[in-house]
Backbone as ProteinMPNN parsed JSONL, in Angstrom:
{"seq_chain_A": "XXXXXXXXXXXXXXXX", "coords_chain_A": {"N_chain_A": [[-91.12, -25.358, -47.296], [-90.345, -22.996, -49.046], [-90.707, -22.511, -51.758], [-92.901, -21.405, -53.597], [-93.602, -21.637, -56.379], [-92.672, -23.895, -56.724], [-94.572, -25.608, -56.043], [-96.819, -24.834, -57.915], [-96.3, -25.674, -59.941], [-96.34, -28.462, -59.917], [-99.073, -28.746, -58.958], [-100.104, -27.821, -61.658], [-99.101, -29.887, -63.145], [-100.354, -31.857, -62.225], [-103.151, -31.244, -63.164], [-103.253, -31.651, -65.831]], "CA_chain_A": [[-91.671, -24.931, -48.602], [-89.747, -22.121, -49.714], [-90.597, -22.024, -53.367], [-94.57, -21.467, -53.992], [-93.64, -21.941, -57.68], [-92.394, -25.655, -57.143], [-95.972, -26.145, -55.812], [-97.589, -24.648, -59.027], [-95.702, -26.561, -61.082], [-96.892, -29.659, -59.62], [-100.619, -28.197, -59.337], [-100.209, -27.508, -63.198], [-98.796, -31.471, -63.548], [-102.101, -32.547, -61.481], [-104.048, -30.934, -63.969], [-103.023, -32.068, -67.26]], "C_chain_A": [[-91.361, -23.463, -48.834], [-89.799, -21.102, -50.973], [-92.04, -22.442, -53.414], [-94.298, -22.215, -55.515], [-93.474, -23.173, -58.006], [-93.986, -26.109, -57.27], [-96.984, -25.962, -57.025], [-97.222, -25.244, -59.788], [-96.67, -27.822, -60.89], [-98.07, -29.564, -59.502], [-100.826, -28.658, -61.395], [-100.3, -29.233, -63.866], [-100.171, -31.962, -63.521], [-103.171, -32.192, -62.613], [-104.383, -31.354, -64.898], [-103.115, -33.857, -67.114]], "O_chain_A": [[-92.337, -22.715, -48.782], [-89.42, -19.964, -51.249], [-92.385, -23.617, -53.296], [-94.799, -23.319, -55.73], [-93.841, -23.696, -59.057], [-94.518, -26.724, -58.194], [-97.887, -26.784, -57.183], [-98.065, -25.464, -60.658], [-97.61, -28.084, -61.64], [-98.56, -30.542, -60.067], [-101.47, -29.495, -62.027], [-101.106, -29.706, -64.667], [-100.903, -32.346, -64.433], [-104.038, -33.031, -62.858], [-105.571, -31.558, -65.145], [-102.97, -34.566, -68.11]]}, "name": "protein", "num_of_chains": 1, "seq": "XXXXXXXXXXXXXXXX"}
């Protein structure tokens, strides 16, 4: 896991 930002993305997905 390299890229924090992939993970927020997909946080953000989870959300909506």
């Amino acid at each position: 896991m390299n890229r924090p930002s992939l993970s927020l993305l997909i946080l953000l997905l989870a959300t909506l």
